[in-house]
C-alpha positions as CSV (number, residue, x, y, z in Angstrom):
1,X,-11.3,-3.2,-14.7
2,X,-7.7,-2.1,-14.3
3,X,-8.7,1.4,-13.0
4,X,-10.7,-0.3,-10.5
5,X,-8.7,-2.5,-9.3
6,X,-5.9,0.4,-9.0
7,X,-8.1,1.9,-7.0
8,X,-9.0,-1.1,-4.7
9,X,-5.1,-1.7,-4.1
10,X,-4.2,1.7,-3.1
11,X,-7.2,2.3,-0.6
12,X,-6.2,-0.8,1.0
13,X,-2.9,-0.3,1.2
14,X,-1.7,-2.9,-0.8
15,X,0.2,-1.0,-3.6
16,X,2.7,2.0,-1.4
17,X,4.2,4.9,-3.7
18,X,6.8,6.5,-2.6
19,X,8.7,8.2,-5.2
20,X,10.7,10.8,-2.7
21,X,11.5,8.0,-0.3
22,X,12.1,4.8,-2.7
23,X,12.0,1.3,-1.6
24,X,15.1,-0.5,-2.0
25,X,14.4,-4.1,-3.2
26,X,16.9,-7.0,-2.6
27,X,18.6,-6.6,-5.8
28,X,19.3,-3.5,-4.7
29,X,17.0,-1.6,-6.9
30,X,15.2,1.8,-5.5
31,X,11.6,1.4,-6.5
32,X,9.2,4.3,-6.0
33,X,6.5,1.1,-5.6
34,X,6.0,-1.6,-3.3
35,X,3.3,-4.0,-4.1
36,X,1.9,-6.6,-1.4
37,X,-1.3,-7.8,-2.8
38,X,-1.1,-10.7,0.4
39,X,-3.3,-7.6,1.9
40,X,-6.3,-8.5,-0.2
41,X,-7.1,-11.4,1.4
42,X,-7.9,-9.5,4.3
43,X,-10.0,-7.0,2.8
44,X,-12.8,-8.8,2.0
45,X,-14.3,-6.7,-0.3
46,X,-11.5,-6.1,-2.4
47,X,-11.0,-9.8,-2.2
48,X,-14.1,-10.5,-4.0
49,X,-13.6,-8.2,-6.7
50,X,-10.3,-9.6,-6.9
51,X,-11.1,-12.7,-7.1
52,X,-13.9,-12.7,-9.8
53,X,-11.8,-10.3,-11.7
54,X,-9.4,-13.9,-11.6
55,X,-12.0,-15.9,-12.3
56,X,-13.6,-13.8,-15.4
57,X,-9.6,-14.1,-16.6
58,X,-9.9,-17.4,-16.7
59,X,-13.5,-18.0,-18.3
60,X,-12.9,-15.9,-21.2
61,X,-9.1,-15.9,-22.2
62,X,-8.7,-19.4,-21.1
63,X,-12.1,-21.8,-21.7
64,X,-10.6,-24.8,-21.9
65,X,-8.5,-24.7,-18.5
66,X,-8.9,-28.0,-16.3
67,X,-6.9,-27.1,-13.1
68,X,-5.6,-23.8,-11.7
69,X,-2.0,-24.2,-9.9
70,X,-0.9,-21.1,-7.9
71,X,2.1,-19.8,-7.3
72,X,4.3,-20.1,-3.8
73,X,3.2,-18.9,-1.5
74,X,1.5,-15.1,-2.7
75,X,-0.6,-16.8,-5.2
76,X,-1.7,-20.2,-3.3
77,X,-4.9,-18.3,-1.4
78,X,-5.7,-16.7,-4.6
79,X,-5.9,-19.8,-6.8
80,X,-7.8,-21.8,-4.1
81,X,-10.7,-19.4,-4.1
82,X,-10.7,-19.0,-7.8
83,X,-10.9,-22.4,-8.3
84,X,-13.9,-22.6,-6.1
85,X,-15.7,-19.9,-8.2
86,X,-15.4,-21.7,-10.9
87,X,-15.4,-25.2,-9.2
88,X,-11.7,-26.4,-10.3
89,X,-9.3,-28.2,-9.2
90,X,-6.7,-26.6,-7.5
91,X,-2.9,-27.3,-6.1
92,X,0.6,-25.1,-6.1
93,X,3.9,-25.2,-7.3
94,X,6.7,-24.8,-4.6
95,X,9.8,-22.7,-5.3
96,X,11.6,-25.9,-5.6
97,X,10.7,-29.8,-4.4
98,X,10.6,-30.9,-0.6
99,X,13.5,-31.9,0.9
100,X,11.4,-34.7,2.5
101,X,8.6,-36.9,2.0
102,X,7.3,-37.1,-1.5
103,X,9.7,-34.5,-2.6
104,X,6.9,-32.7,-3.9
105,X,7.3,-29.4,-6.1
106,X,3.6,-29.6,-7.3
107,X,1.4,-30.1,-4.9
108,X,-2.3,-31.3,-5.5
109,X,-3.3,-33.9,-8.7
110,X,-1.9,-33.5,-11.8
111,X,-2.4,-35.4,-14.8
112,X,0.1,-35.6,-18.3
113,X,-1.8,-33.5,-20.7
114,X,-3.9,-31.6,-18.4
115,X,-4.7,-28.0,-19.3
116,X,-3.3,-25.7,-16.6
117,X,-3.9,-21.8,-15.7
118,X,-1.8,-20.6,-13.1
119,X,-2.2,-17.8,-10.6
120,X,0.2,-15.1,-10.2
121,X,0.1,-12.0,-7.5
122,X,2.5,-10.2,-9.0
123,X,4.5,-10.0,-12.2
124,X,7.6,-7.4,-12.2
125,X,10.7,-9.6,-14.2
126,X,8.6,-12.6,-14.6
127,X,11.4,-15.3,-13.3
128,X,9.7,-16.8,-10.6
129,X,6.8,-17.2,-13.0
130,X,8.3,-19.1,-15.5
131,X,10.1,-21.1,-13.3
132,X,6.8,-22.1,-12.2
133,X,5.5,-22.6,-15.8
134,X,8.3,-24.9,-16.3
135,X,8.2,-26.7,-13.6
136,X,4.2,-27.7,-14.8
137,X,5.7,-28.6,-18.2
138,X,8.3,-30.8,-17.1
139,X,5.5,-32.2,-15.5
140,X,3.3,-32.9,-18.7
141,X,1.3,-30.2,-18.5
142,X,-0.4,-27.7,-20.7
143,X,0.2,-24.1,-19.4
144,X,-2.3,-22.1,-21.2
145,X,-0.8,-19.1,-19.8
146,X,-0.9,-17.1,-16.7
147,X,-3.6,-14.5,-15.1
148,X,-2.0,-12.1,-12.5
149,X,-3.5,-9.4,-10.0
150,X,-1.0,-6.8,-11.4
151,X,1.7,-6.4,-13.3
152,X,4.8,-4.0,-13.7
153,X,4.9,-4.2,-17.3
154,X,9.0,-4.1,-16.9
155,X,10.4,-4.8,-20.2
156,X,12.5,-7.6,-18.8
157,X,9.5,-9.3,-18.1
158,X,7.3,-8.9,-20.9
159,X,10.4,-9.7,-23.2
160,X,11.2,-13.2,-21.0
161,X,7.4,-14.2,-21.2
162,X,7.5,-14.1,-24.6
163,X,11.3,-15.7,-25.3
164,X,9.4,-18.6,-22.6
165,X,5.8,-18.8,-24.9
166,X,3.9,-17.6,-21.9
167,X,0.6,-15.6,-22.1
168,X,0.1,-13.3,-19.4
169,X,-3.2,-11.5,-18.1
170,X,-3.2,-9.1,-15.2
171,X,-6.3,-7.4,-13.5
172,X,-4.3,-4.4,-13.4
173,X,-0.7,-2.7,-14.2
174,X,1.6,0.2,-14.1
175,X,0.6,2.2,-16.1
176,X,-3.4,2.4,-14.8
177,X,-2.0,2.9,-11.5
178,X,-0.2,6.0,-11.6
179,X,-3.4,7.4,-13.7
180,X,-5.9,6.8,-10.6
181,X,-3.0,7.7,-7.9
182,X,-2.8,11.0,-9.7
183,X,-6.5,11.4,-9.7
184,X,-7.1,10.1,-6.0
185,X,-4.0,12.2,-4.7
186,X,-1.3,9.8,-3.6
187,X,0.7,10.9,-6.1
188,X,1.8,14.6,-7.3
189,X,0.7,14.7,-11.2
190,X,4.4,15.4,-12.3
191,X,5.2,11.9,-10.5
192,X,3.4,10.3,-13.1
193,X,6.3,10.3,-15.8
194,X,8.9,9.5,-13.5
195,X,6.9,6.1,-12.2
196,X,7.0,5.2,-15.4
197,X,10.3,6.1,-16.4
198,X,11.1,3.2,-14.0
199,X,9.0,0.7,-15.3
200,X,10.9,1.1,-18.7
201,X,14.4,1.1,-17.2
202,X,14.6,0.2,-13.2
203,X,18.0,0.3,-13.3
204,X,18.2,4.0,-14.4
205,X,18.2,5.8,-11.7
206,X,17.6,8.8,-13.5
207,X,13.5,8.6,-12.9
208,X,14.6,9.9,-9.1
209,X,15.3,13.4,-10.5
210,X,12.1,15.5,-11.0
């Protein structure tokens, strides 16, 4: 499964490697990876095995969820067709409450107690995640954890899910990537270490230098 979905992300062009020419994210990180998994959704067969990769996620690591919440915005499109595989309830968490009407931060019914998956497109240092998760807590729900489309597997992130008691499941990570890139020639094979040399230390720069 995470092979194949590697594979579906880069022949869409939702996952863009670029080791020689980094991106430069708004932290002001260079990153030989940009991920926009928003491009799925218009790819419809990638969608679908997206999506049932999502709902297989949810059917056997979490059984007992009630209602699937989905992150804002990336993951609101992805929990809404989820949830209709598997005919659940469905709603979103905003980044932070409405400044008018309700005043809102969850959107869509939610019960004290109820047992709560949510949907995540992308997991790098796990903040907006959490925040998310917490949000559904202070609520009165019962986060049973999190399934994701793909995941950096940054330290940072995996050590802050597990300081916050949150169980994560991506379709596919790192690590699987750069093995299919390598195969499918987006990558050179020598590239392979330094990508991951990133994902253990993003602020080293170091991983630049062949």
């Amino acid at each position: 499964m995470e092979k194949s979905i590697a594979k579906d992300l880069l022949s869409i062009g939702a996952v863009f490697l670029r080791p020689e020419q980094p991106f430069t994210w708004a932290s002001g990180i260079k990153s030989p990876i940009y991920c926009d998994n928003r491009l799925t959704l218009t790819a419809p067969v990638v969608r679908g095995h997206v999506e049932e990769g999502l709902a297989q996620i949810v059917r056997t690591k979490f059984p007992e969820a009630e209602v699937l919440m989905g992150t804002s915005t990336a993951g609101i499109a992805h929990a809404a067709i989820t949830a209709t595989i598997l005919n659940l309830p469905m709603g979103y968490v905003r980044s932070g409450s409405k400044d008018h009407g309700r005043g809102n931060q969850i959107e869509g019914r939610l019960e004290k107690g109820q047992k709560v998956v949510v949907i995540e497109d992308l997991i790098s240092t796990a903040g907006s995640c959490i925040e998310v998760v917490n949000a559904l807590r202070e609520a009165g729900a019962e986060v049973l954890g999190v399934a994701s489309i793909f995941t950096y597997g940054m330290k940072k992130g995996l050590d802050r899910l597990k300081e916050a008691g949150v169980v994560n499941y991506s379709l596919s990570n790192l690590d699987a990537l750069v093995e299919v890139a390598a195969d499918e020639g987006y990558i050179q094979p020598e590239d392979k270490a330094r990508l991951l040399r990133f994902r253990d230390n993003p602020s080293d720069e170091s991983w630049m230098q062949r």
